[in-house]
C-alpha positions as CSV (number, residue, x, y, z in Angstrom):
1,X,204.8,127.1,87.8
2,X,202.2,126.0,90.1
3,X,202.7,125.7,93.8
4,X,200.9,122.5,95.0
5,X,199.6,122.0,98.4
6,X,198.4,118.9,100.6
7,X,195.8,119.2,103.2
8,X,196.6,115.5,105.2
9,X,200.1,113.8,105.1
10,X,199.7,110.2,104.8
11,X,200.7,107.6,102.5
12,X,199.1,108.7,99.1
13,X,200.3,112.5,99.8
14,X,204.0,110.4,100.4
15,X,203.5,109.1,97.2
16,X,202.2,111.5,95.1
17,X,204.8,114.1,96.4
18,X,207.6,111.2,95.5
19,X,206.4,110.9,92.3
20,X,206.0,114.6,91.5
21,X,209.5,114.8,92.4
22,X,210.9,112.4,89.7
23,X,208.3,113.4,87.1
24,X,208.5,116.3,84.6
25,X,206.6,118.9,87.3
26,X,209.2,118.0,89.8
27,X,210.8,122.1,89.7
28,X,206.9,122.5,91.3
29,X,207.3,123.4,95.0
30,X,205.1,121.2,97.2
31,X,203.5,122.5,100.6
32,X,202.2,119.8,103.0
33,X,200.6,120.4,106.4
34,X,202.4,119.5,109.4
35,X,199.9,116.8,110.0
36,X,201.7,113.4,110.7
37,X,205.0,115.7,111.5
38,X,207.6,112.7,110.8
39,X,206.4,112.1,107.7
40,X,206.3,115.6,106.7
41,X,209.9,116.2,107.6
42,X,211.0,113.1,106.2
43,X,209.5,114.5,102.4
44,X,211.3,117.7,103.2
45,X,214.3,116.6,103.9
46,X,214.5,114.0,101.0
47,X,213.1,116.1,98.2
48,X,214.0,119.3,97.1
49,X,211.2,121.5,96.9
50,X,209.2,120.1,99.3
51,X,208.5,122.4,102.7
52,X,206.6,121.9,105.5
53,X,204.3,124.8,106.5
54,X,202.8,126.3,110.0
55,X,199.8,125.0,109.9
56,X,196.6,123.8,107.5
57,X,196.1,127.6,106.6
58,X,199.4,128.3,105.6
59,X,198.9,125.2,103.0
60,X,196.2,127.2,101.6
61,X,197.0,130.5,101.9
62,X,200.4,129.8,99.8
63,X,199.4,127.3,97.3
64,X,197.4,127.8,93.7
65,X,196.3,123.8,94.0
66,X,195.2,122.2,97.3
67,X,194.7,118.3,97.6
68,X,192.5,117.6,100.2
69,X,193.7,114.0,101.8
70,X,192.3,113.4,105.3
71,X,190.3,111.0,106.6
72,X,186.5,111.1,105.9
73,X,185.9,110.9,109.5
74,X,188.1,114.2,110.4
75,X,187.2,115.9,107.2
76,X,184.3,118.1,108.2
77,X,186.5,119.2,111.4
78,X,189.4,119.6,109.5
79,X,188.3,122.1,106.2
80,X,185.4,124.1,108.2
81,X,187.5,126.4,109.6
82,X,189.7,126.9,106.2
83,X,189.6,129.9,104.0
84,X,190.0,129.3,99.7
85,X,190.6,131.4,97.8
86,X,188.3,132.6,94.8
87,X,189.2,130.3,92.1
88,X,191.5,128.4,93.7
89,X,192.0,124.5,92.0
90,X,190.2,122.4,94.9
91,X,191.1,118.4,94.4
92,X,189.4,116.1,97.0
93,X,191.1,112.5,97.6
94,X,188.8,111.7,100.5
95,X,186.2,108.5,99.9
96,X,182.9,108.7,99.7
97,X,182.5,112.5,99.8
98,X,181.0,114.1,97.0
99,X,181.9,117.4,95.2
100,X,178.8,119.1,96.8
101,X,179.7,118.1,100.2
102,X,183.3,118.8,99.9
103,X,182.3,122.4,98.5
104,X,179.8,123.1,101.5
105,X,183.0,122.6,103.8
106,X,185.6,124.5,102.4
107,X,183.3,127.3,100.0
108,X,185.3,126.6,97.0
109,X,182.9,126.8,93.7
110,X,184.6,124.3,92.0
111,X,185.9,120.8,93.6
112,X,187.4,118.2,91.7
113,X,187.5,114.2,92.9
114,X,190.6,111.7,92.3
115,X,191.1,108.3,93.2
116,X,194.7,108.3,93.4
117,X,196.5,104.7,94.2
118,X,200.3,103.6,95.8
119,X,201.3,103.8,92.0
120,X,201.8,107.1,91.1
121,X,204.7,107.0,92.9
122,X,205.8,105.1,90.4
123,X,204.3,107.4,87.6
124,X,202.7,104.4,86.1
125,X,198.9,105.2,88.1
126,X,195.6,106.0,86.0
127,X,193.6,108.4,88.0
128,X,190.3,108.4,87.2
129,X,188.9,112.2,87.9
130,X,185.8,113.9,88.3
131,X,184.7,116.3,87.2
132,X,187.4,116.5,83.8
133,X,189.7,119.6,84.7
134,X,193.0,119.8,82.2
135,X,195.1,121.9,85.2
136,X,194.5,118.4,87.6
137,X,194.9,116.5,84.4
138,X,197.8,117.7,84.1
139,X,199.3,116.4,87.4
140,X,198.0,113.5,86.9
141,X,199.7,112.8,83.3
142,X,202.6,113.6,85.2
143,X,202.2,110.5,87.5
144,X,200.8,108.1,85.2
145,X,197.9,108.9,83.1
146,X,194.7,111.0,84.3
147,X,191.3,109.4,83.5
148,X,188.9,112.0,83.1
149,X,185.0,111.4,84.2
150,X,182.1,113.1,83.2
151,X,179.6,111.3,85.0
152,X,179.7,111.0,89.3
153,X,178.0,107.3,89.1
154,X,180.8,106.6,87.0
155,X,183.2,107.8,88.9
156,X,181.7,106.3,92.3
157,X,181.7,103.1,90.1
158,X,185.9,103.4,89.5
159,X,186.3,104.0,93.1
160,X,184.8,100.6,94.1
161,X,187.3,98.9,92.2
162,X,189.9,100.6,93.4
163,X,189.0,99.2,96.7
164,X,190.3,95.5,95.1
165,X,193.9,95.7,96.0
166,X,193.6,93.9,99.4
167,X,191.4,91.5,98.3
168,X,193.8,90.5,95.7
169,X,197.0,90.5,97.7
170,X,194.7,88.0,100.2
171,X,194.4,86.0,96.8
172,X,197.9,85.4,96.5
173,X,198.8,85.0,100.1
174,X,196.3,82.5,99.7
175,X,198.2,80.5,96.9
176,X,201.2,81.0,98.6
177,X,199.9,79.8,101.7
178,X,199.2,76.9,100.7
179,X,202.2,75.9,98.2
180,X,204.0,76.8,101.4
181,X,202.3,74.0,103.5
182,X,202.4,71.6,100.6
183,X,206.4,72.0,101.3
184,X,207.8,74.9,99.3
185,X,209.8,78.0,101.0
186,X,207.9,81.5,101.6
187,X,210.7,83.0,99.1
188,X,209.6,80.9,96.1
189,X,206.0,80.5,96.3
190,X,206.3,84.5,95.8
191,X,208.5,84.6,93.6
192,X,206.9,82.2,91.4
193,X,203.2,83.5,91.9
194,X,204.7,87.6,91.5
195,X,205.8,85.8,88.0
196,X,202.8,84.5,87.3
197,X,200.4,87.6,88.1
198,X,202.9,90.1,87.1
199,X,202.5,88.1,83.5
200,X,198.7,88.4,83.4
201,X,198.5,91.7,84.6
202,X,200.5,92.6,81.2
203,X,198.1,90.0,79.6
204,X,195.2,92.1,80.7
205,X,197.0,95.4,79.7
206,X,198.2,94.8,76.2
207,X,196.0,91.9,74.9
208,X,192.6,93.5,73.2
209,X,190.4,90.5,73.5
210,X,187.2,90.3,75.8
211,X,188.1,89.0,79.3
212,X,186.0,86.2,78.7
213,X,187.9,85.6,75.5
214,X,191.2,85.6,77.7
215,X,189.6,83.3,80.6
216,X,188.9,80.5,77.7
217,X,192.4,80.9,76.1
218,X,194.6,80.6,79.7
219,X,192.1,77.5,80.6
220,X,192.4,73.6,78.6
221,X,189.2,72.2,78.1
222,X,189.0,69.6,81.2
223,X,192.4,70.9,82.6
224,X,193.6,72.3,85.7
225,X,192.9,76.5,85.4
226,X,189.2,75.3,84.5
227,X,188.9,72.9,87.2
228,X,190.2,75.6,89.6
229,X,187.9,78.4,87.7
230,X,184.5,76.5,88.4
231,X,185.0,75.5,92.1
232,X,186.0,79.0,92.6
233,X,182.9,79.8,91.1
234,X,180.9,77.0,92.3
235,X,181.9,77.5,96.0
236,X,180.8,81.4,95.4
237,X,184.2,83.6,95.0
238,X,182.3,85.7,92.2
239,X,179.6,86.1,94.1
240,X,181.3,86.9,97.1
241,X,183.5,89.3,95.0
242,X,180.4,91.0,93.4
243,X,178.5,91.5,96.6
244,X,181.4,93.1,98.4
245,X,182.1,95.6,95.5
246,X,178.4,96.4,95.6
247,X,178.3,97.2,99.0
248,X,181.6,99.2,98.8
249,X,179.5,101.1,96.0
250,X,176.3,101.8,98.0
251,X,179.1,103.6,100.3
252,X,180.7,105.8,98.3
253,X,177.8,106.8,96.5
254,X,175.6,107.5,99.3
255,X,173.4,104.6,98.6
256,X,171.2,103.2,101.9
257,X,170.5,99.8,102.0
């Protein structure tokens, strides 16, 4: 049985820890730092296993796997003064920090990187991580499916798309934005476009064809999707959408412009 620690108490280490807890490691006990103290106690109390220790140290000191989940602004001020252990499983979920970097702070040999998301809560993430390392693999099988990635451009390159998710909830507030002031209700333009991208979503996931292949076949020659598709286009959405993801991608690999 491996104890599991969390360095950082925020809303991926709420999830995580919640979906741990209803997954087939939840007899794991889980030791998070008292940072963000409501939260903390709120885990605790809910979840069986799940204890809140003195301080960052104690984290470390009583765990055989510490996630490191703090902000990459505090980071450095945070994990300086910790102590690892020799051989002790390392896993970074800070942004933009590399494994080198993250082992200067803390002196642990061997870091490993993850890109957890809000979905592993749900056990139905994929979690790309870096460098591949079955023990995190393991953990992350548990919440969804772990995504193991040999290569750190690679990795740096799943991370910028991770960064979508606002970006495509301002899509469909969009939508529903305007079907609301074209005279529909708040409550049905979601539930109506939740149908609609829920079902593509499952498109993407279980149909094999190219996405190009998928864009022609959801889109009548001279109909409506295409008409939407190329002044989308035409008025730069994919460009805009490319350029952002590029410079999210100069950020978390180090890149200056």
């Amino acid at each position: 049985m491996t104890r599991l620690g969390f360095i950082g108490t925020g809303s991926i280490t709420a999830a995580m820890v919640r979906g741990l807890k209803a997954s087939p490691l939840q007899s794991w006990p889980i030791l998070l730092t008292p940072r963000n103290a409501e939260l903390a106690a709120e885990l605790a109390s809910d979840l069986p296993g799940v204890t809140v220790a003195a301080d960052n140290q104690a984290v470390v000191d009583s765990s055989d796997m510490v996630f490191l989940a703090v902000r990459p602004q505090i980071a450095e001020s945070v994990l300086r003064p910790l102590h690892f252990r020799a051989g002790q499983n390392v896993v970074s979920l800070i942004a933009g920090l590399s494994c080198d970097t993250v082992s200067d702070w803390t002196g642990a040999p061997h870091v490993t990187r993850a890109i957890p998301l809000p979905f592993v809560q749900n056990g139905s993430d994929v979690t790309p991580i870096h460098p591949p390392q079955a023990d995190v693999a393991q953990v992350f099988d548990a919440l969804g499916k772990a995504l193991s990635v040999q290569d750190a451009k690679a990795f740096d390159i799943y991370s910028s798309a991770s960064a979508l998710m606002a970006t495509y909830f301002s899509l469909v507030e969009t939508a529903s934005d305007w079907m609301v002031a074209k005279g529909l209700n708040t409550e049905d333009s979601r539930s109506y476009l939740g149908a609609l991208f829920g079902n593509l979503g499952d498109v993407l996931r279980d149909d094999p064809r190219s996405l190009d292949d998928l864009r022609v076949a959801h889109s009548t020659v001279g109909g409506l999707n295409e008409q939407v598709f190329h002044q989308f286009t035409a008025a730069g959405g994919a460009t805009a959408l490319t350029d952002a993801l590029t410079s999210v991608y100069h950020r978390v690999a180090g890149i200056k412009a």
